[in-house]
N, C-alpha and C positions, 0 to 999 in steps of 0.2 A: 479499563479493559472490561467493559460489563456488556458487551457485544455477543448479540444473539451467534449461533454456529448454525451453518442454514445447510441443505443439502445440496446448492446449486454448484459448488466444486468441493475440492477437494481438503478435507480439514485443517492438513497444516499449510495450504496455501490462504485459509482465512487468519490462519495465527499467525502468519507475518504480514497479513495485512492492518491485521488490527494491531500491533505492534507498529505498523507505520504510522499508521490513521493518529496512536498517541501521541507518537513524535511531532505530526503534525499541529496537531492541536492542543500541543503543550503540556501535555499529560504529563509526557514522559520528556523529559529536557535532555540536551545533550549533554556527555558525562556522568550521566544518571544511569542508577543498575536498572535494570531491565527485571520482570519476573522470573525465575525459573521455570527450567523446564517441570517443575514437581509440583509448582506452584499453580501455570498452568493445570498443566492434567490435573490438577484436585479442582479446580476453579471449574472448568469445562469438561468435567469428568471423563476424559478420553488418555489415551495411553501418552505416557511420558514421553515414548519414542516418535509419536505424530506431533508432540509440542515439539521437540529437539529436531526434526526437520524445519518444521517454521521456522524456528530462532536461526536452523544454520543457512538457512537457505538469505538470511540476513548477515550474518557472519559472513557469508561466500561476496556477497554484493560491498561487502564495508562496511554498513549500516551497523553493523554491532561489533564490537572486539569482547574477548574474554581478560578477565583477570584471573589470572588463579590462583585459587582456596577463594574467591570473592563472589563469579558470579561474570554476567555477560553485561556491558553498557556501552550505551549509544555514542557511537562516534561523533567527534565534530565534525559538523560541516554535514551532517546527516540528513538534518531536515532539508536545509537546501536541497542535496542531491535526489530526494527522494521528490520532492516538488517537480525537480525538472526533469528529473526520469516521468513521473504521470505525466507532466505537461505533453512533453515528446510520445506518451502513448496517446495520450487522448488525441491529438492532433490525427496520430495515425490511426484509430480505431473509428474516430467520431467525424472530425470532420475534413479529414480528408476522403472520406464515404460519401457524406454529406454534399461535398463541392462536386465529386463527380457524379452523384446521382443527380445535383442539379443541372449540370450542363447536358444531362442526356435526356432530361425534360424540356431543356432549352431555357434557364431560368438564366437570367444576365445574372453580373454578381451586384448590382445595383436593384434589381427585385429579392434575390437571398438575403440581402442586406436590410433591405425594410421587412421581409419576414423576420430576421433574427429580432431587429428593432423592437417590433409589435408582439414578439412573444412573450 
């Protein structure tokens, strides 16, 4: 979690993504405690209450359960879900944009296909 805080959205929606992004990348393993909210805020010196949105807004999704007197940790089955939830965004953000800006250029999916190739 040594992840810049940028201005491009919203604070505590980078703090569950970087929280995701661990998981992914094995930082943070499933059944593993997660940081605190306190721990956060002191780390990215922003209010406790903007880290507790990120964390819940993971809590809300499954992604994290609490223990308590312990602390918040990563559910099983996490990393997956969270893989094919982006999967299923990106599809919808990127390239299903993508396939229909091509066809309105008139690009077969056999010329897209040697574009993606050669990229």
């Amino acid at each position: 979690m040594n992840e810049i805080l940028t201005q491009e959205k919203s604070i505590y929606l980078q703090i569950s993504e970087m929280i995701e992004n661990d998981i992914l990348r094995d930082i943070i393993l499933e059944e593993e405690r997660v940081p605190s909210t306190n721990e956060l805020a002191k780390l990215y010196t922003i209010n406790p209450a903007t880290a507790a949105k990120g964390v819940n807004i993971l809590v809300e999704n499954g992604t994290l359960y609490k223990k308590r007197g312990i602390g918040m940790f990563v559910s099983s089955g996490a990393k997956e879900a969270i893989r094919k939830r982006r999967k299923n965004e990106f599809y919808d953000n990127y390239v299903r944009t993508l396939i229909e800006e091509a066809k309105g250029l008139g690009i077969s999916k056999e010329e897209l296909l040697t574009m993606i190739k050669e990229a």
